[in-house]
Backbone as a ProteinNet text record, in pm:
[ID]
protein_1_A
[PRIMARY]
XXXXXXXXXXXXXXXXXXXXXXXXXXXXXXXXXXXXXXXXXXXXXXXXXXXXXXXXXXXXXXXXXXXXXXXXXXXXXXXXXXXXXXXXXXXXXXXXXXXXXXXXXXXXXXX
[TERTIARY]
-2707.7	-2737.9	-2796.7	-2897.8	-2951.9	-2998.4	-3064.4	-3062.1	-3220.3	-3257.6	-3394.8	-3483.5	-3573.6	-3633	-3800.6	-3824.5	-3990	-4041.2	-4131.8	-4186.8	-4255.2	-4202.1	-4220.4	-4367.7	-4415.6	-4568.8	-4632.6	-4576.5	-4625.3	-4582.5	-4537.3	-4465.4	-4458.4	-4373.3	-4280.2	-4118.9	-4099.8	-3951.6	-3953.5	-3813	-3776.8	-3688.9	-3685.7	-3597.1	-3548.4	-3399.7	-3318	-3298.5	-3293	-3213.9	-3144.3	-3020.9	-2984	-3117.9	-3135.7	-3183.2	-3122.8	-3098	-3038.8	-3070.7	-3229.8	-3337.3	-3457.1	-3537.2	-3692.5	-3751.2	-3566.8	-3649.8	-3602.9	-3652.9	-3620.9	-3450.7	-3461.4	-3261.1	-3207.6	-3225.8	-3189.3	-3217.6	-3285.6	-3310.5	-3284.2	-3121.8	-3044.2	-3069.1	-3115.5	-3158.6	-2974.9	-2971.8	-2867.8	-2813.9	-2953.3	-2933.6	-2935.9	-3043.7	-2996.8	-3154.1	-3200.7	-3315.5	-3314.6	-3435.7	-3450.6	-3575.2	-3605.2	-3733.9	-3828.1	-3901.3	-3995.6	-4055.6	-4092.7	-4133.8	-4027.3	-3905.1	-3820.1	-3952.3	-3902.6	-3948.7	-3829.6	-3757.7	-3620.8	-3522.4	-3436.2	-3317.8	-3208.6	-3206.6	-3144.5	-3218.2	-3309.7	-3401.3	-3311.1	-3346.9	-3254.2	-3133.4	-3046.3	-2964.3	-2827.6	-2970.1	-2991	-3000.9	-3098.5	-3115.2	-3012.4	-2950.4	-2836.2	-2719.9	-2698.1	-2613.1	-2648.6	-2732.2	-2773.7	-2777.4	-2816.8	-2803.4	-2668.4	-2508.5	-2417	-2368.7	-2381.6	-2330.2	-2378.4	-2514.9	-2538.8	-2484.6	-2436.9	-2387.6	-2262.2	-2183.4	-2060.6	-2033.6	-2153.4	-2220.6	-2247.8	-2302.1	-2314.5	-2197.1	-2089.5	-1981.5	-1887.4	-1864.1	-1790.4	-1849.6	-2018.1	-2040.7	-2005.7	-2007.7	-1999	-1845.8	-1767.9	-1618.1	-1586.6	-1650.3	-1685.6	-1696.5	-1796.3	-1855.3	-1744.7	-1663.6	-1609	-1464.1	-1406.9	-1327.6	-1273	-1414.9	-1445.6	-1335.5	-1310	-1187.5	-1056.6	-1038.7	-905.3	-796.4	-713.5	-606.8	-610	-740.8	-773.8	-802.9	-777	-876.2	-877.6	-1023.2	-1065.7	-1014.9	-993	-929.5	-1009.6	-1195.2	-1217.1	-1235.9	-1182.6	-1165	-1051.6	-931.5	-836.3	-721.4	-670.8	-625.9	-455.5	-409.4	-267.4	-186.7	-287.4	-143.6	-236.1	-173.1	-212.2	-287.6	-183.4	-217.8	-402	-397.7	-482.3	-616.2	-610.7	-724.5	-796	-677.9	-679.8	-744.6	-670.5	-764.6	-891.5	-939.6	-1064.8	-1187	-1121.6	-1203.7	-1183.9	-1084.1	-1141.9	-1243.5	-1204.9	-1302.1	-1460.6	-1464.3	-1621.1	-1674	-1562.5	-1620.2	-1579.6	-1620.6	-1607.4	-1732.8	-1668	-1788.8	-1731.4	-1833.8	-1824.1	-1776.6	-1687.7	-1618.9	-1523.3	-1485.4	-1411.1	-1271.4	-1217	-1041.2	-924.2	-946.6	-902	-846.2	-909.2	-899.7	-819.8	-812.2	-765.5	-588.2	-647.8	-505.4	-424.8	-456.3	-378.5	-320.2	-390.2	-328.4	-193.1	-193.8	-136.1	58.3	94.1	170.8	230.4	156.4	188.8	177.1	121.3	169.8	283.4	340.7	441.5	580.8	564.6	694.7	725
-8389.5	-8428.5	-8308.7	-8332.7	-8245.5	-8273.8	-8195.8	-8196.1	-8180.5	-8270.6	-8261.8	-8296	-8245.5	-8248.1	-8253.1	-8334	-8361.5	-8328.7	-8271.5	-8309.4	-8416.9	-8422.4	-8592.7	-8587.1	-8699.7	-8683.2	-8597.1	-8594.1	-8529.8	-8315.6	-8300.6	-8175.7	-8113	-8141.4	-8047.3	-8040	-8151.8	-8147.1	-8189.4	-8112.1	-8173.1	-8210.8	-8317.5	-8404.3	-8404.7	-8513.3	-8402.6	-8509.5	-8568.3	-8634.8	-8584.4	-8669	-8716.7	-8707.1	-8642.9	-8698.8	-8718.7	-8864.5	-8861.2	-8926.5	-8956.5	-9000.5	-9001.3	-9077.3	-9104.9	-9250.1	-9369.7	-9503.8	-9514.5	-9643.9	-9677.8	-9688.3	-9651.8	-9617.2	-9511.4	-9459.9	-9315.7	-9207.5	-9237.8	-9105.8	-9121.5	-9169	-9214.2	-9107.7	-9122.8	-8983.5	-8916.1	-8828.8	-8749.2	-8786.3	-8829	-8852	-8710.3	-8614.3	-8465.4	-8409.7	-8343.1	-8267.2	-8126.5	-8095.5	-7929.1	-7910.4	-7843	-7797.9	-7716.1	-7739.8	-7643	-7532.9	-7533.4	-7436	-7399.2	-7343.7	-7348.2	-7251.4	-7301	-7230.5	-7148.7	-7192.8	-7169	-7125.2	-7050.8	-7028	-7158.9	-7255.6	-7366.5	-7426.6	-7456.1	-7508.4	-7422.3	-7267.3	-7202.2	-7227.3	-7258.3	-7250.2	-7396.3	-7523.1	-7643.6	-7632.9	-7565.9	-7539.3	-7487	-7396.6	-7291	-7387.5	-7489	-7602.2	-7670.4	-7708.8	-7849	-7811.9	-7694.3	-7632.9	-7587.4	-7534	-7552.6	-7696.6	-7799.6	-7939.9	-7985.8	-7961.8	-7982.3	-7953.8	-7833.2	-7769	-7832.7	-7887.8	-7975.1	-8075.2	-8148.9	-8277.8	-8264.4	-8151.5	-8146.8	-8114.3	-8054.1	-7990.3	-8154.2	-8188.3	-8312.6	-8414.9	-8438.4	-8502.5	-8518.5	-8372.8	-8299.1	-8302.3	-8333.8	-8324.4	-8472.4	-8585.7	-8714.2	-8725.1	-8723.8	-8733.2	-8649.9	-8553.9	-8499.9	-8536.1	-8659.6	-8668.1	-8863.8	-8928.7	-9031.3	-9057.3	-9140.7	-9155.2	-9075.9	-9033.3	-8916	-9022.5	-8949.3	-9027.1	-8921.2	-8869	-8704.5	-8863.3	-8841.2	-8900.1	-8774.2	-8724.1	-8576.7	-8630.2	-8494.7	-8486.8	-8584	-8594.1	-8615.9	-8784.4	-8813.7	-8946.8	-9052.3	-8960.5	-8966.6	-8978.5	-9089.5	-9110.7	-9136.2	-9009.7	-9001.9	-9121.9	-9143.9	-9257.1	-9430.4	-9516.9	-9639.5	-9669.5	-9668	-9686.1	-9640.8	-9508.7	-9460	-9484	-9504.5	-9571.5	-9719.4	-9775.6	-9927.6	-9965.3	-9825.4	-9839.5	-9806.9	-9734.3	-9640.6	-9774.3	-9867.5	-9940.8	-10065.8	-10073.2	-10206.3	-10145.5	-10042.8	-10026.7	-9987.4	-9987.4	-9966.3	-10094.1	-10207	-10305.2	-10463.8	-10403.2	-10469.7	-10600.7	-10753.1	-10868.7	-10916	-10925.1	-10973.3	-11119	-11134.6	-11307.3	-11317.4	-11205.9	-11244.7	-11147.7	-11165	-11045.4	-11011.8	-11105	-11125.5	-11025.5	-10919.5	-10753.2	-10720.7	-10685.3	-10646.2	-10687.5	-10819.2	-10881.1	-10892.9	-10843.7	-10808.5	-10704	-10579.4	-10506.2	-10434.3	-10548.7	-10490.7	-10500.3	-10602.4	-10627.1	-10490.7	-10449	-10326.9	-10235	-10191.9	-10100.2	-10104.6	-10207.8	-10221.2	-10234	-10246.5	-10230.6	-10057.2
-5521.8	-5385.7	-5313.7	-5252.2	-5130.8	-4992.3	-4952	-4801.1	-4785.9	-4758.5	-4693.7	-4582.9	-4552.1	-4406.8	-4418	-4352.2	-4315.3	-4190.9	-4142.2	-3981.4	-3938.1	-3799.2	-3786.8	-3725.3	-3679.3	-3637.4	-3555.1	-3489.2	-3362.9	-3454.7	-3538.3	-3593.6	-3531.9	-3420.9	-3315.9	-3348.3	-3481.5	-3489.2	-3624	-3675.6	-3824.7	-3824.9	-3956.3	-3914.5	-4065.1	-4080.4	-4181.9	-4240.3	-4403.2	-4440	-4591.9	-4636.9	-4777.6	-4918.4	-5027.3	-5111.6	-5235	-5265.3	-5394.9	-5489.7	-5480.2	-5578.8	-5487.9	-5563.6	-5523.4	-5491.4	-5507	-5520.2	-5355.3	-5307.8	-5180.4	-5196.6	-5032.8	-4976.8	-5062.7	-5130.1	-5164	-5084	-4949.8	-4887.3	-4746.1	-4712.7	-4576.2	-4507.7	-4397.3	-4299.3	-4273.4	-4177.7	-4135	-4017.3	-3911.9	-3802	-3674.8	-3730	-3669.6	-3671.5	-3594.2	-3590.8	-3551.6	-3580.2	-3527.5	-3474.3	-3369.3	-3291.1	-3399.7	-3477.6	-3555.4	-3486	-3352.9	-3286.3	-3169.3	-3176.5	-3041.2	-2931.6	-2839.8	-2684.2	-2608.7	-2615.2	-2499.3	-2591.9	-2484.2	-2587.6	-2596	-2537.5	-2542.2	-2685.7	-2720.3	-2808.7	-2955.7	-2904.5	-3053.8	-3049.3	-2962.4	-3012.2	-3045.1	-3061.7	-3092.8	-3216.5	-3244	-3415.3	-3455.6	-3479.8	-3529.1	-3531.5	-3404.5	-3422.4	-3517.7	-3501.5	-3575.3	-3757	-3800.1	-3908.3	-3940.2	-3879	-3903.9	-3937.7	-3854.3	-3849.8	-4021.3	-4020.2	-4159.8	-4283.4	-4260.1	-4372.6	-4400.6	-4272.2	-4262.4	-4342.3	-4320.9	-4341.2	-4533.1	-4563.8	-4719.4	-4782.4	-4723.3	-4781.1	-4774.4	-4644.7	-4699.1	-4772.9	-4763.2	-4854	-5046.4	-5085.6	-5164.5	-5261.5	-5125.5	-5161.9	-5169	-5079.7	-5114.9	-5314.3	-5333.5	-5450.4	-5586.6	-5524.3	-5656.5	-5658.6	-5548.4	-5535.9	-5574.2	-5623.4	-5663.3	-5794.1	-5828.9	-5953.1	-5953.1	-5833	-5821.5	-5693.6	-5688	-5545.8	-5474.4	-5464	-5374.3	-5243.8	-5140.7	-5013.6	-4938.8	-4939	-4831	-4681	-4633.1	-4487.9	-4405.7	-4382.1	-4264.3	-4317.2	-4421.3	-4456.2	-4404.4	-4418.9	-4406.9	-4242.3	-4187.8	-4069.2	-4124.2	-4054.8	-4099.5	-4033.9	-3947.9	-3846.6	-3841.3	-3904.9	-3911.6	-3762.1	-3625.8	-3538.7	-3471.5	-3513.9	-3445.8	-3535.5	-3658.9	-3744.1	-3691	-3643.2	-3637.7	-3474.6	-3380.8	-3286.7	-3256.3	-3360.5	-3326.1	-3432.5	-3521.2	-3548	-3481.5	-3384	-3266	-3171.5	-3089.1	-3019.2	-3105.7	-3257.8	-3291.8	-3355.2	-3325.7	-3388.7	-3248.4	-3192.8	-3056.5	-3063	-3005.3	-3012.9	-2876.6	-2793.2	-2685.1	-2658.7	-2538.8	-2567.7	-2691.8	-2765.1	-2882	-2869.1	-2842.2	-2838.2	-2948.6	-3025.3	-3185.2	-3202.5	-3218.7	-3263.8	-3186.6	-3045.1	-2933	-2948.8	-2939	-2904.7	-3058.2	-3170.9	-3277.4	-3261.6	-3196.7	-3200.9	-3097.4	-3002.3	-2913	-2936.7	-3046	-3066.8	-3185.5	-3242.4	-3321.8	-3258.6	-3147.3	-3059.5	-2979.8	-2975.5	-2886.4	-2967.6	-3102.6	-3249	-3241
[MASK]
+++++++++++++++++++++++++++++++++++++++++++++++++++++++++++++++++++++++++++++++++++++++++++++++++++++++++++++++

């Protein structure tokens, strides 16, 4: 697995993704850019972020992948407390007019 980056049209910015072949969907972007030409020191020091976060991003990926067939589950995988897993995927899986989720959970918060 690697880390790769193209400039986008206008090549004022690069932009970062996944490569883990050459066929289509093997190359899931990152979701992260960098100024190719900074101006400002805000601009540098966007990049220097954005290039730590990455490195984040490959290392847990990394630990993902070598941890496949094991009863390893990596840390930022991992939600020690049922509760707080269960709330953080109602509020990201929220349908308007629908409370299902909501109102399941309110009874296990209150045990």
């Amino acid at each position: 697995m690697k880390i790769g980056s193209y400039l986008n049209r206008t090549k004022d910015k690069r932009i970062y993704f996944y490569d883990y072949g050459r066929k289509p969907g093997q190359r899931p972007g990152l979701g992260v850019f960098t100024y190719a030409k900074p101006k400002t020191q805000t601009e540098k020091n966007h990049n220097k972020q954005v290039l730590d976060l990455i490195e984040v991003k490959k290392s847990q990926t990394i630990i993902e992948q070598q941890s496949i067939g094991t009863a390893y589950i990596p840390q930022h995988k991992f939600k020690a407390n049922f509760l707080d897993y269960y709330e953080e995927y109602i509020e990201q899986h929220k349908v308007d007019g629908n409370r299902a989720l909501q109102n399941s959970f309110k009874p296990l918060k209150n045990v």
